[in-house]
BALOBA-1460 file (C-alpha; in Angstrom, 3 decimals):
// residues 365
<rec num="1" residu="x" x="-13.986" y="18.703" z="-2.035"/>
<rec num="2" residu="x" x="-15.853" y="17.657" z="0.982"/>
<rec num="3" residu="x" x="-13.963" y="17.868" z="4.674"/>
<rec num="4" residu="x" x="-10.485" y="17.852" z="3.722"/>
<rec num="5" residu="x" x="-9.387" y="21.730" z="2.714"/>
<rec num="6" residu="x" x="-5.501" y="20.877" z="2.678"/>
<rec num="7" residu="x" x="-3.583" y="21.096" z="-0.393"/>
<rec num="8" residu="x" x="-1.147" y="19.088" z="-1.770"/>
<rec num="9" residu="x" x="1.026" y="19.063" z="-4.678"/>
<rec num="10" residu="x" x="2.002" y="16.564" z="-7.304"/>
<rec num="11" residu="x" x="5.143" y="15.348" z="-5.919"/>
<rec num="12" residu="x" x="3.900" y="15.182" z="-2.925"/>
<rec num="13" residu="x" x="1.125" y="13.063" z="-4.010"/>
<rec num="14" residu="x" x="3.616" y="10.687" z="-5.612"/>
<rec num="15" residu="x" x="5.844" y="10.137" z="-2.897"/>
<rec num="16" residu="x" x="2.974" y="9.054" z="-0.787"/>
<rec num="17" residu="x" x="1.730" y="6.984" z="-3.346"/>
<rec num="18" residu="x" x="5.165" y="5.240" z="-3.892"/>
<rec num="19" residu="x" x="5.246" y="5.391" z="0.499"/>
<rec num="20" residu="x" x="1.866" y="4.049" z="0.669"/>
<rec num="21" residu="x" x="3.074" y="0.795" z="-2.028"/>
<rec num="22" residu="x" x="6.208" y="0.128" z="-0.280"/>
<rec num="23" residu="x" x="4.808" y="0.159" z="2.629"/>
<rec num="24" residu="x" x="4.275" y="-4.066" z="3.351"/>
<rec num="25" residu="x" x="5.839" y="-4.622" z="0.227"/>
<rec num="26" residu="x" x="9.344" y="-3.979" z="1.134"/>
<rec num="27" residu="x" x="9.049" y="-7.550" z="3.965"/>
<rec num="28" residu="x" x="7.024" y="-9.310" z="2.053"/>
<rec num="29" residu="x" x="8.302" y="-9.006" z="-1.191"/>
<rec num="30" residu="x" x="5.402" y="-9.608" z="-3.539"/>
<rec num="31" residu="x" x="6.097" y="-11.901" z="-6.437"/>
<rec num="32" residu="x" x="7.700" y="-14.436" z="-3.963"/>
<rec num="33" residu="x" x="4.959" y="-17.274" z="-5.507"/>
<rec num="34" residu="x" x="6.795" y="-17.509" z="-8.962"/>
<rec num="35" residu="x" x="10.549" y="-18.267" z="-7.117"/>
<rec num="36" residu="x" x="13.493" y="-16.999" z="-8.313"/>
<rec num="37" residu="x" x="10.937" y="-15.685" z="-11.409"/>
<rec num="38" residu="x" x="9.778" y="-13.289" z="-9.234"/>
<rec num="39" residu="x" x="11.152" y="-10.263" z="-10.627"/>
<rec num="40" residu="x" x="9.287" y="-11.333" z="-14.327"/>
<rec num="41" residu="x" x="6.322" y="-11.538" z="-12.259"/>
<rec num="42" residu="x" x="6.451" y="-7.891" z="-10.304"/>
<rec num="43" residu="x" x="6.955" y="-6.670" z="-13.872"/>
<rec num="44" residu="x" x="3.991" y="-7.913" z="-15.320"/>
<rec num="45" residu="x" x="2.024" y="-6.940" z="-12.135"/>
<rec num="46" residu="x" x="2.760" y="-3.470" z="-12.631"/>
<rec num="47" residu="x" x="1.931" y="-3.604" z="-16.199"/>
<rec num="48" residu="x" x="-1.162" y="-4.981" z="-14.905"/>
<rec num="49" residu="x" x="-1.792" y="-2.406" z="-12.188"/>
<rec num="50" residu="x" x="-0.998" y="0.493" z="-14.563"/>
<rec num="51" residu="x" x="-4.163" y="-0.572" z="-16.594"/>
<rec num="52" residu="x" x="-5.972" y="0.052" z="-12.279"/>
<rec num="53" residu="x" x="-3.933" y="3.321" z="-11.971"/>
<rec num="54" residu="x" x="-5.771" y="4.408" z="-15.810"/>
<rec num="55" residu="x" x="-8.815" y="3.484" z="-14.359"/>
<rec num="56" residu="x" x="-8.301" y="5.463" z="-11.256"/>
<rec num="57" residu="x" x="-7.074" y="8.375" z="-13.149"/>
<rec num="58" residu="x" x="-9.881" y="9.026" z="-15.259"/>
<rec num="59" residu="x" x="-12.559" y="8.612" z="-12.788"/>
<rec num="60" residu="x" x="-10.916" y="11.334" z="-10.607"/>
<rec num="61" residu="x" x="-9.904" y="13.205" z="-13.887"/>
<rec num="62" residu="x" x="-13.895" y="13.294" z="-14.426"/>
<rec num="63" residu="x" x="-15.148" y="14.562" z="-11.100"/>
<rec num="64" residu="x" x="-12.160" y="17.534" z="-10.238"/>
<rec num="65" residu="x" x="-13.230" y="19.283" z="-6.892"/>
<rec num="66" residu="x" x="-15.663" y="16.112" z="-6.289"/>
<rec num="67" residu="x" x="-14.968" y="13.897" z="-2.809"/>
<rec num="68" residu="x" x="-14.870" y="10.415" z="-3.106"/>
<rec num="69" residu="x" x="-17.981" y="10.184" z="-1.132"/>
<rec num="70" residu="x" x="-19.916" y="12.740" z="-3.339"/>
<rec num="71" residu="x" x="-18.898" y="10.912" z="-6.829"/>
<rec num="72" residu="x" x="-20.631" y="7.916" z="-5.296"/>
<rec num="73" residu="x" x="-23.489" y="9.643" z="-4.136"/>
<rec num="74" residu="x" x="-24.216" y="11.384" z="-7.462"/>
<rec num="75" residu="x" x="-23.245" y="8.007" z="-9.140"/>
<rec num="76" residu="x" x="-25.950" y="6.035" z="-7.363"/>
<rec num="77" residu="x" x="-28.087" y="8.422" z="-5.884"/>
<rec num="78" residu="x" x="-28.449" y="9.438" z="-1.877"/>
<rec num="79" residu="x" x="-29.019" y="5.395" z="-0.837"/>
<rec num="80" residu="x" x="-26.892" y="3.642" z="-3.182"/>
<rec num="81" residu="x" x="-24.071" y="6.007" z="-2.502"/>
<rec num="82" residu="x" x="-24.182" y="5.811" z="0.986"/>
<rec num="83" residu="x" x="-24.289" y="1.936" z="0.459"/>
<rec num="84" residu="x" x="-20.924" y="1.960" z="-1.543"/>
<rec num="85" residu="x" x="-19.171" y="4.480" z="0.300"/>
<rec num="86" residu="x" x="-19.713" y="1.799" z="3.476"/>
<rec num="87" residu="x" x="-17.999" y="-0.625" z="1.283"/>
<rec num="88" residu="x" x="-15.086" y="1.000" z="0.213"/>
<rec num="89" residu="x" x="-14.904" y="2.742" z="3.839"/>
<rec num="90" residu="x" x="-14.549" y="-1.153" z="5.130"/>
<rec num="91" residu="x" x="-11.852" y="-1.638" z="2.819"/>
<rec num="92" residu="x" x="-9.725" y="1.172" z="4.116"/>
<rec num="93" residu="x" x="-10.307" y="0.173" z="7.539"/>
<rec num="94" residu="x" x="-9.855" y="-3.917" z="6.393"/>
<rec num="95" residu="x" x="-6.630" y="-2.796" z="4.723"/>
<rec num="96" residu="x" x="-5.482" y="-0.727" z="7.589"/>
<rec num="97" residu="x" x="-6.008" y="-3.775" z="10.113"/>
<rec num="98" residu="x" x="-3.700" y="-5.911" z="7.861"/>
<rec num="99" residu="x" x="-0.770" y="-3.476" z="8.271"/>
<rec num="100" residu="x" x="-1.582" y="-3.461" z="11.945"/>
<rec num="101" residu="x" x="-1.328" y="-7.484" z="11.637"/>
<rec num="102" residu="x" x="1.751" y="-7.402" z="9.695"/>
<rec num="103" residu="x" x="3.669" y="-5.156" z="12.330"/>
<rec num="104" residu="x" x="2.467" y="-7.774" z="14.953"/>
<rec num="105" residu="x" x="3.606" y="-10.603" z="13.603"/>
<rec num="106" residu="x" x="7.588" y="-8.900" z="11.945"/>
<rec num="107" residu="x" x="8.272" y="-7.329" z="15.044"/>
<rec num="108" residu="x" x="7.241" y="-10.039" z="17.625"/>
<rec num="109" residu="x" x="9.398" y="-12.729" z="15.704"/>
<rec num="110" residu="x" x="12.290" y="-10.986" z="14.678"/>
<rec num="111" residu="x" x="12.902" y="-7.610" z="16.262"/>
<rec num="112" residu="x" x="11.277" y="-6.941" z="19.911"/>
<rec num="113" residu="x" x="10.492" y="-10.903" z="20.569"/>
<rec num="114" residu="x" x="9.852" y="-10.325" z="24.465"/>
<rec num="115" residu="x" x="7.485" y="-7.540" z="23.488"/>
<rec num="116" residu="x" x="3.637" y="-8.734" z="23.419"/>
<rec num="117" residu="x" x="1.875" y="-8.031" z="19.858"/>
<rec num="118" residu="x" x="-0.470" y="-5.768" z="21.788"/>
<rec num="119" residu="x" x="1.968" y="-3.548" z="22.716"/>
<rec num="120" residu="x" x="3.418" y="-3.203" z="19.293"/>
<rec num="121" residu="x" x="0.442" y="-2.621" z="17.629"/>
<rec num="122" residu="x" x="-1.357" y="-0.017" z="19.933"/>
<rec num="123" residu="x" x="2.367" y="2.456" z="19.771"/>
<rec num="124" residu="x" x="2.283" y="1.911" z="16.118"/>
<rec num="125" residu="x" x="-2.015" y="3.170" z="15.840"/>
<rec num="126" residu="x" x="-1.497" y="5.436" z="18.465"/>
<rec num="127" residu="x" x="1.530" y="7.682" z="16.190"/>
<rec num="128" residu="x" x="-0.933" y="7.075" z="13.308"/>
<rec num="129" residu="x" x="-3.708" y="8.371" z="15.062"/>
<rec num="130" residu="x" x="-1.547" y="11.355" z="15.698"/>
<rec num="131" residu="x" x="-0.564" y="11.936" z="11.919"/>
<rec num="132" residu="x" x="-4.243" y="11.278" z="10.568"/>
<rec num="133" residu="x" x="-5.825" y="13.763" z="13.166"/>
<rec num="134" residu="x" x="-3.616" y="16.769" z="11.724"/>
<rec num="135" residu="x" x="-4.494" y="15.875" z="8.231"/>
<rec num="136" residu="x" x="-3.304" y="15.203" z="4.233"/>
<rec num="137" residu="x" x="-0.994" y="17.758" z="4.257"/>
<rec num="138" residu="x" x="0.803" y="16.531" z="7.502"/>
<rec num="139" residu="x" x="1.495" y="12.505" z="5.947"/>
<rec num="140" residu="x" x="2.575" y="14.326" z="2.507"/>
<rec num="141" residu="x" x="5.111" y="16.066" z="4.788"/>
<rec num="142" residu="x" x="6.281" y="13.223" z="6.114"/>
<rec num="143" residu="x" x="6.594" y="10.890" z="3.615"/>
<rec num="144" residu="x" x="8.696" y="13.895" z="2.019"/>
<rec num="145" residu="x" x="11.196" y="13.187" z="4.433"/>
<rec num="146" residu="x" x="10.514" y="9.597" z="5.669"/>
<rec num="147" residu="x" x="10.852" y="8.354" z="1.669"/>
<rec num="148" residu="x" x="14.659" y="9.306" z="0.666"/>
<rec num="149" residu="x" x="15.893" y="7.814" z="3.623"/>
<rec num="150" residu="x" x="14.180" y="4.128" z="3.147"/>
<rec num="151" residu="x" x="14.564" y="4.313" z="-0.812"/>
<rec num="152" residu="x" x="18.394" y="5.051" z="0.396"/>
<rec num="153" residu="x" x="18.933" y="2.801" z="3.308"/>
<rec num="154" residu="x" x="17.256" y="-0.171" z="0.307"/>
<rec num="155" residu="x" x="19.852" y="0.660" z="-2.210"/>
<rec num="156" residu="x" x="22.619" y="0.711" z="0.472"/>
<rec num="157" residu="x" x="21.885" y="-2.531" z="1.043"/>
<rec num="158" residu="x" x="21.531" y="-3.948" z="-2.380"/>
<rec num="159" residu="x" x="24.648" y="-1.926" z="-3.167"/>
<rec num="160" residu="x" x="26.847" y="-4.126" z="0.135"/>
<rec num="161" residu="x" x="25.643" y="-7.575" z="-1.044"/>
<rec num="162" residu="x" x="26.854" y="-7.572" z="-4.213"/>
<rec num="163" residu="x" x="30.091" y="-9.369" z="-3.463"/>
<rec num="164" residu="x" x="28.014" y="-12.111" z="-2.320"/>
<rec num="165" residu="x" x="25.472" y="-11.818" z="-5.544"/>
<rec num="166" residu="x" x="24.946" y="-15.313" z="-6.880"/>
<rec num="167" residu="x" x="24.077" y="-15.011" z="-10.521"/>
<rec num="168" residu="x" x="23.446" y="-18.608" z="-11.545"/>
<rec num="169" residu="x" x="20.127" y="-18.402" z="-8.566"/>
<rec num="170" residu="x" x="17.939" y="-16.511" z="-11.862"/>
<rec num="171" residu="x" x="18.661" y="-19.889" z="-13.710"/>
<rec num="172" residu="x" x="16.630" y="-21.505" z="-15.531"/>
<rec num="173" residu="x" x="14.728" y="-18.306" z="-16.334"/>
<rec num="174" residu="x" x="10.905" y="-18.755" z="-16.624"/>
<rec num="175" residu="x" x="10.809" y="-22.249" z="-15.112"/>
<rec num="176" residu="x" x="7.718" y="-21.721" z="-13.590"/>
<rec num="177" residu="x" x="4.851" y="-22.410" z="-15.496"/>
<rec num="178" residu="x" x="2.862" y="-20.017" z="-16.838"/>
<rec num="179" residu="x" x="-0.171" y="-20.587" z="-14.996"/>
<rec num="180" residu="x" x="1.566" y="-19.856" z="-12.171"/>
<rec num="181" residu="x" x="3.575" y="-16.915" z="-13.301"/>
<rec num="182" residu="x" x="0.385" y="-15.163" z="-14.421"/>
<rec num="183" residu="x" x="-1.315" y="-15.907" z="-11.147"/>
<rec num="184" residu="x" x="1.906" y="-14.156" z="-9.161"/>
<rec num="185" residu="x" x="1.681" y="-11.268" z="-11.392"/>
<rec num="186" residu="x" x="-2.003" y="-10.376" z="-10.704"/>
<rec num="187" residu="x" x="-1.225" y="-11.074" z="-7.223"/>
<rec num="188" residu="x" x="1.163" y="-8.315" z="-7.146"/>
<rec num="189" residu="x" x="-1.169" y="-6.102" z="-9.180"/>
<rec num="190" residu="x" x="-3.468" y="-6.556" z="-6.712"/>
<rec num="191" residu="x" x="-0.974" y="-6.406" z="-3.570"/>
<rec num="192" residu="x" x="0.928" y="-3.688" z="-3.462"/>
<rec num="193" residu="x" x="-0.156" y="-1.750" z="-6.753"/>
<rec num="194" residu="x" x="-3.822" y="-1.980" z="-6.682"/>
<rec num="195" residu="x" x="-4.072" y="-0.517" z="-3.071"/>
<rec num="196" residu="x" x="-3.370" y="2.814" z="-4.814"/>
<rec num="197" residu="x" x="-7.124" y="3.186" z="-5.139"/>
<rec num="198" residu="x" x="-7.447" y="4.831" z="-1.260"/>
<rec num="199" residu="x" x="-5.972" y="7.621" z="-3.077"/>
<rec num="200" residu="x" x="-9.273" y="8.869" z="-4.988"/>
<rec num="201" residu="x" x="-9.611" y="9.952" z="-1.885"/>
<rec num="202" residu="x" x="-6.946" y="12.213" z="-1.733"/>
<rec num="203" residu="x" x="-7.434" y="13.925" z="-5.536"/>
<rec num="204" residu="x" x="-9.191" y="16.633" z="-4.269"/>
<rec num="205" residu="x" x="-6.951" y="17.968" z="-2.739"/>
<rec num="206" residu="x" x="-4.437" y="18.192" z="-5.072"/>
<rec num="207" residu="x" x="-3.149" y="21.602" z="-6.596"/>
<rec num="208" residu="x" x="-4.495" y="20.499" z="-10.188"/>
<rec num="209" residu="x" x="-7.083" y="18.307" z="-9.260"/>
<rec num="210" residu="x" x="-8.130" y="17.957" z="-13.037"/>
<rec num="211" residu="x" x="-4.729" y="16.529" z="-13.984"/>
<rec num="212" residu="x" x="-3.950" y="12.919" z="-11.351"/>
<rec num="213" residu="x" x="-2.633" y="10.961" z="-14.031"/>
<rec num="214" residu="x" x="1.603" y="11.626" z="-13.011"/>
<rec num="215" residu="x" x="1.069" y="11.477" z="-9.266"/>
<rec num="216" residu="x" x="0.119" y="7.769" z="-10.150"/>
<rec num="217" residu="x" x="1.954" y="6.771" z="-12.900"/>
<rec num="218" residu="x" x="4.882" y="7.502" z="-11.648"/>
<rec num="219" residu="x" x="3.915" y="6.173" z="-7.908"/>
<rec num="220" residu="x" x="3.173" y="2.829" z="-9.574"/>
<rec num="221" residu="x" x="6.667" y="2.947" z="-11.899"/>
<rec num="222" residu="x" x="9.036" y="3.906" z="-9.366"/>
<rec num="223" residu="x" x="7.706" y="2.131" z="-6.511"/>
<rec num="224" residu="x" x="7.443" y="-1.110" z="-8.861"/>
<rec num="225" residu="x" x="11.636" y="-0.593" z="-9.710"/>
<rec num="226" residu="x" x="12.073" y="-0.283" z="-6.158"/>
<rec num="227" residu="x" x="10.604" y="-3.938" z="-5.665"/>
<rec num="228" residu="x" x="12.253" y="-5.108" z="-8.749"/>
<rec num="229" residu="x" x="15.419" y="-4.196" z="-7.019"/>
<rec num="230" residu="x" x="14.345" y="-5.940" z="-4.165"/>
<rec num="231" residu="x" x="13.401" y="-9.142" z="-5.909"/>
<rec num="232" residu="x" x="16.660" y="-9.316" z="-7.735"/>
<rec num="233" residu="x" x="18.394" y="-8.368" z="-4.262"/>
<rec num="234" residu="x" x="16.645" y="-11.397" z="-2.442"/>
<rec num="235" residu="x" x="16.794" y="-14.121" z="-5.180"/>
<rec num="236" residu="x" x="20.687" y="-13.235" z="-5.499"/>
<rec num="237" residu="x" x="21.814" y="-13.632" z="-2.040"/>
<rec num="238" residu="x" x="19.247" y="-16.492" z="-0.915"/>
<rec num="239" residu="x" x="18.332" y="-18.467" z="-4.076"/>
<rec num="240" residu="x" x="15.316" y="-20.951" z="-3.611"/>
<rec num="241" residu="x" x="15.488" y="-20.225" z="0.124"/>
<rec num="242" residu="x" x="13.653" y="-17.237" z="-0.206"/>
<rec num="243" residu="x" x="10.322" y="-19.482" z="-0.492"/>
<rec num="244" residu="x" x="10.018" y="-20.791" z="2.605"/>
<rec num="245" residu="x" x="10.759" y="-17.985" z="4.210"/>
<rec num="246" residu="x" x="7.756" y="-15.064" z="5.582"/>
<rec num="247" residu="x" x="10.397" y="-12.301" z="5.439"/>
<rec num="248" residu="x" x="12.754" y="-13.036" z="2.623"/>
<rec num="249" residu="x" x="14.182" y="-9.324" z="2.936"/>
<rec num="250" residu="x" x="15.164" y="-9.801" z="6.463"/>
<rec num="251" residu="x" x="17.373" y="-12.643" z="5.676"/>
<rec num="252" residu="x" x="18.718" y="-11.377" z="3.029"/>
<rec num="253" residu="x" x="20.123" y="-8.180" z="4.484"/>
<rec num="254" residu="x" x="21.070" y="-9.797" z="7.318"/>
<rec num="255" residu="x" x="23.832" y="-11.461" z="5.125"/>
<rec num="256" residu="x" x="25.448" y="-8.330" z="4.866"/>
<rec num="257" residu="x" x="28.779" y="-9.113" z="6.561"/>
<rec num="258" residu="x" x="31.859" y="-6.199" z="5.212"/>
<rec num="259" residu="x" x="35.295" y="-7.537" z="6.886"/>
<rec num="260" residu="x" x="33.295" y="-8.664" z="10.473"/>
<rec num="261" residu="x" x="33.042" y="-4.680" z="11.171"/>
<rec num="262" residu="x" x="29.788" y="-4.639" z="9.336"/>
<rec num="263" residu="x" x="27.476" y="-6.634" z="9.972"/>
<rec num="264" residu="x" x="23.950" y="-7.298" z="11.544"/>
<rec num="265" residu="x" x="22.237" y="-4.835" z="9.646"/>
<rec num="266" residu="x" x="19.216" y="-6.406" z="9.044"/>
<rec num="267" residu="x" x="17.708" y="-3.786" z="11.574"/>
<rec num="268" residu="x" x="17.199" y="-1.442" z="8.316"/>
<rec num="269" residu="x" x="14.645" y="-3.279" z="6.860"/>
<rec num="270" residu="x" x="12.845" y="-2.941" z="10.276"/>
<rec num="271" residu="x" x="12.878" y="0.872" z="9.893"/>
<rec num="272" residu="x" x="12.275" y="0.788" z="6.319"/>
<rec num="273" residu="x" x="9.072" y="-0.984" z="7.356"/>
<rec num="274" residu="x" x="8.480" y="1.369" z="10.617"/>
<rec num="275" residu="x" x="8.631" y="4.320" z="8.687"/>
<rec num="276" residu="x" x="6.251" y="3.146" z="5.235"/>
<rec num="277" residu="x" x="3.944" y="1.151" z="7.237"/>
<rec num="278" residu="x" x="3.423" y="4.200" z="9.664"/>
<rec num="279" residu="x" x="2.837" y="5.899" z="6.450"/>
<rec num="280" residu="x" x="0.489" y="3.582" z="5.124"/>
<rec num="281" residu="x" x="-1.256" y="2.851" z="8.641"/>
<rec num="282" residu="x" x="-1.824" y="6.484" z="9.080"/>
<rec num="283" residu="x" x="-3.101" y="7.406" z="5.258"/>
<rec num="284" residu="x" x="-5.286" y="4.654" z="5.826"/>
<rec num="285" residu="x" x="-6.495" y="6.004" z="8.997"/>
<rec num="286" residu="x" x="-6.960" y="9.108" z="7.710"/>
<rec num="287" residu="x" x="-9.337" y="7.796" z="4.800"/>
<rec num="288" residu="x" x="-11.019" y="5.945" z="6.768"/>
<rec num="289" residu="x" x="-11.977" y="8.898" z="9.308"/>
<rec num="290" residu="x" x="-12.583" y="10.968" z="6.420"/>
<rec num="291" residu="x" x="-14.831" y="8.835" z="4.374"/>
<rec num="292" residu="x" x="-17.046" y="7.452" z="7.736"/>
<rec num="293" residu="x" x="-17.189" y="11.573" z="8.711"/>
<rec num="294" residu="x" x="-18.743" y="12.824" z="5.136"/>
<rec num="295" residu="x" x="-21.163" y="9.659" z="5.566"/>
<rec num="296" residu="x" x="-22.593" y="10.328" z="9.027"/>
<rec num="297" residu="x" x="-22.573" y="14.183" z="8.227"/>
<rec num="298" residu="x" x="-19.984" y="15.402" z="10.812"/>
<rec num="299" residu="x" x="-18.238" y="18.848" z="10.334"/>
<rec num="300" residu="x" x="-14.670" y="17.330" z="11.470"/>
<rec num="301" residu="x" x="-13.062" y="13.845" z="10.449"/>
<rec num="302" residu="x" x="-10.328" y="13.962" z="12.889"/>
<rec num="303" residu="x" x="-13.292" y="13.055" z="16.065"/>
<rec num="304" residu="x" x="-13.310" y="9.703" z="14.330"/>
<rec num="305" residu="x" x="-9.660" y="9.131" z="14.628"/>
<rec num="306" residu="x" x="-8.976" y="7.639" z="17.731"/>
<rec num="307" residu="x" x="-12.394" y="5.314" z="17.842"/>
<rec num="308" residu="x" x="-11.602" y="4.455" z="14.527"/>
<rec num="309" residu="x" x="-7.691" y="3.713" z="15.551"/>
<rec num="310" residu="x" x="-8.791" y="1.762" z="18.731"/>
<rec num="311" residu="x" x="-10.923" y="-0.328" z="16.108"/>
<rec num="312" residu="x" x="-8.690" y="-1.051" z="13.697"/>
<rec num="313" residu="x" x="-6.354" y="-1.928" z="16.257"/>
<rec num="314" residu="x" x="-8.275" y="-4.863" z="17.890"/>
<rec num="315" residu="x" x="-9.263" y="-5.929" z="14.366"/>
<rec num="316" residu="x" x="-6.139" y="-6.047" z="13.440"/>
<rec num="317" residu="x" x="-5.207" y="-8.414" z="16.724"/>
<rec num="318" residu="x" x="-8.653" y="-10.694" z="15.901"/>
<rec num="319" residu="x" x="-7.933" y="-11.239" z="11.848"/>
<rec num="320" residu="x" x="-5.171" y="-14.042" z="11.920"/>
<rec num="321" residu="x" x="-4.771" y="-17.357" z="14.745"/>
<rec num="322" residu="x" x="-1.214" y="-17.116" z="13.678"/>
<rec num="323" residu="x" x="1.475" y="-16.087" z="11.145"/>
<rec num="324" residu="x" x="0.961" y="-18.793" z="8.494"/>
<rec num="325" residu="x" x="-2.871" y="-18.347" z="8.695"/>
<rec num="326" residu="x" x="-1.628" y="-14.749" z="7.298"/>
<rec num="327" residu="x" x="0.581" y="-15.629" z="4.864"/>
<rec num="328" residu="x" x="-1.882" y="-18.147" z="3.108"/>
<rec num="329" residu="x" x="-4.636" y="-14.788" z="3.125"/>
<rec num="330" residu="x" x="-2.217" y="-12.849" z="1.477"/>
<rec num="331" residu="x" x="-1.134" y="-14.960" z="-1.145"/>
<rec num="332" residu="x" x="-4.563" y="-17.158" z="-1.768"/>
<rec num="333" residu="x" x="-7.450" y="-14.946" z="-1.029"/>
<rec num="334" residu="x" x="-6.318" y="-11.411" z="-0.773"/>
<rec num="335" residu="x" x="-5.917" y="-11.198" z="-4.996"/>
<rec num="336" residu="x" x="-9.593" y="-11.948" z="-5.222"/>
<rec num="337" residu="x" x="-10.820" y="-10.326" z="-2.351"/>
<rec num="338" residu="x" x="-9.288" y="-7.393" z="-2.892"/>
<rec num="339" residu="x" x="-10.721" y="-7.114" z="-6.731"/>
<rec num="340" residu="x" x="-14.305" y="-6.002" z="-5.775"/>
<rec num="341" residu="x" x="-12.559" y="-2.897" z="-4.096"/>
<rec num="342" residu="x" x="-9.496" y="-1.929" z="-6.457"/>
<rec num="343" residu="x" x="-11.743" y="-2.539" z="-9.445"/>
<rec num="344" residu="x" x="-15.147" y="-3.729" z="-9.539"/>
<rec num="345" residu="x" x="-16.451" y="-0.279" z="-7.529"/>
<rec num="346" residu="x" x="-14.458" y="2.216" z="-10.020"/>
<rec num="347" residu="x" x="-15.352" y="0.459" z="-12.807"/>
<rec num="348" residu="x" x="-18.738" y="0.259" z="-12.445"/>
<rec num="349" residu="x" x="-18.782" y="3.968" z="-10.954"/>
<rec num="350" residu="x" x="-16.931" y="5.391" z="-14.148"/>
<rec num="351" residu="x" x="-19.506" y="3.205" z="-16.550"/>
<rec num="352" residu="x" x="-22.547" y="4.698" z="-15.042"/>
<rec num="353" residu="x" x="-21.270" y="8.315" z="-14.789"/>
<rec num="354" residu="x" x="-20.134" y="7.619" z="-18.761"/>
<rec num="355" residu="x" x="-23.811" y="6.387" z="-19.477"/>
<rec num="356" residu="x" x="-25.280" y="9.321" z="-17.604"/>
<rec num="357" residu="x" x="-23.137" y="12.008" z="-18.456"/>
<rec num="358" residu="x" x="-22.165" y="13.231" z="-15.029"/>
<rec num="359" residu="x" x="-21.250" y="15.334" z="-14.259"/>
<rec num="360" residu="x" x="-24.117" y="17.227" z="-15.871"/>
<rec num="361" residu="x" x="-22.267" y="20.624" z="-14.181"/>
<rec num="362" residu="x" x="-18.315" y="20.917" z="-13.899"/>
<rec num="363" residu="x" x="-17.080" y="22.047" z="-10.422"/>
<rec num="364" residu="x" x="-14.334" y="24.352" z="-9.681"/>
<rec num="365" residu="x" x="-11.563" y="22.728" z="-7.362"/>
């Protein structure tokens, strides 16, 4: 199972899964492209994305005890292997860049405004670095206890706007056209669902490697009712204003407003986002270290962690001139660019090990 020799179980798997989704998801809410149809679209995204998480599933489910790194090298032999695994490692380092961009941008408009982006993103890498250093099992723990409270603090929320829930802002349901719709819904396949695939890396290390398929599933399911909620919670309270907006959840919640005692609570969905992005930034990290360790033969990831961290951190500062230029990679090129990464690479990896018939020899996890 290559470098990492941490366990961890099932449930832990799945609440960093459902962490690791959440993570942008919960300020950007995904789906925002098909309006106040939204909600239709997230649910035919995850249908879509459970099709990925089969995918994923049964490529892991074929290689128990294998590291991501050694599937691809017995896949396409010592070259090719080391070939893909660059790929996929610049995907978890692209990917972990994007977060960094995303906490840049939230928390330098809305939150700490005097605060350069700089600042903001090196504490947030630097805490990462931390987590990823001490391993799998240490963001499992934490996402253990980080989780429950933002899957709380979201339903409190949804749960104090209802008295201002405006029913008639789902009519006319399905007015956007279907083009459009279906577009939406692979977009959120692809963003937050399909980002699941960084997890092959983590299958090893589960307690039954040979069985990944509920860690998964059930990531993708309850992390996709969570943003349903969402959805429904931001088209209620803000109608079509939602779609002009970068950070639809912030508004929303900062409607809250319970006899002018309280009010301004719009903070939560900053910590919700602190806490999962951390989570996400630091899993991502972690992969990232791992997979460019196993690839240049080192004996320890965690010397990669903070040259990889300082890396991702100025990449992360370079991607974007501004906010908007964001946005429009997100929602235009992201679902395509993405693809090659969350699909094309275990795809093809799962064909040729089913044409070859590897492996030729099980391993024991």
């Amino acid at each position: 199972m290559g470098l990492e020799k941490g366990r961890i179980s099932e449930t832990q798997l799945t609440m960093l899964i459902i962490s690791f989704i959440l993570g942008t998801a919960l300020l950007f809410s995904p789906g925002g492209e098909a309006g106040h149809d939204s909600w239709i679209a997230l649910l035919l995204g995850l249908g879509e994305a459970l099709i990925f998480a089969l995918l994923y599933t049964v490529l892991a489910a074929r290689f128990p005890g294998y590291s991501l790194n050694e599937i691809f090298s017995l896949v396409y032999g010592a070259i090719g292997g080391r070939v893909v695994s660059l790929v996929f490692l610049w995907y978890l380092f692209h990917l972990g860049a994007l977060v960094l961009t995303n906490f840049g941008y939230f928390f330098n408009s809305l939150v700490l405004i005097e605060t350069p982006s700089e600042v903001i993103v090196l504490s947030i890498v630097l805490v990462s670095i931390y987590a990823a250093r001490h391993g799998l099992e240490v963001i499992a723990r934490c996402s253990q206890v980080l989780l429950p409270i933002a899957v709380f603090l979201n339903i409190l929320t949804f749960v104090l706007l209802l008295k201002d829930f405006q029913p008639k802002s789902f009519q006319p349901v399905l007015e956007v056209s279907a083009q459009r719709l279906l577009f939406s819904a692979h977009t959120t396949a692809v963003f937050p669902f399909g980002e699941s695939v960084a997890f092959l890396l983590a299958t090893p290390a589960l307690s039954s490697p040979r069985k990944p398929w509920r860690p998964f599933f059930l990531g993708m399911l309850i992390s996709g009712g969570i943003l349903v909620l969402n959805a429904v919670r931001n088209i209620g309270i803000l109608g079509n204003m939602q779609d002009i907006l970068f950070f639809p959840s912030f508004q929303a919640v900062r409607e809250i407003n319970i006899g002018q005692i309280l009010t301004r609570v719009e903070i939560i969905v900053a910590v919700n986002f602190l806490t999962m992005g951390f989570l996400k930034v630091a899993y991502l990290l972690y992969g990232a270290a791992l997979s460019a360790a196993e690839g240049l033969g080192l004996r320890d990831y965690r010397v990669l962690g903070y040259p990889l961290g300082i890396l991702m951190a100025l990449l992360s500062l370079l991607n974007f001139s501004g906010i908007y230029e964001n946005f429009e990679f997100i929602t235009r090129v992201y679902p395509f660019y993405a693809l090659p990464f969350q699909v094309g690479i275990p795809l093809l990896t799962l064909g040729i090990a089913l044409i070859r018939r590897l492996p030729q020899e099980g391993r024991e996890p």
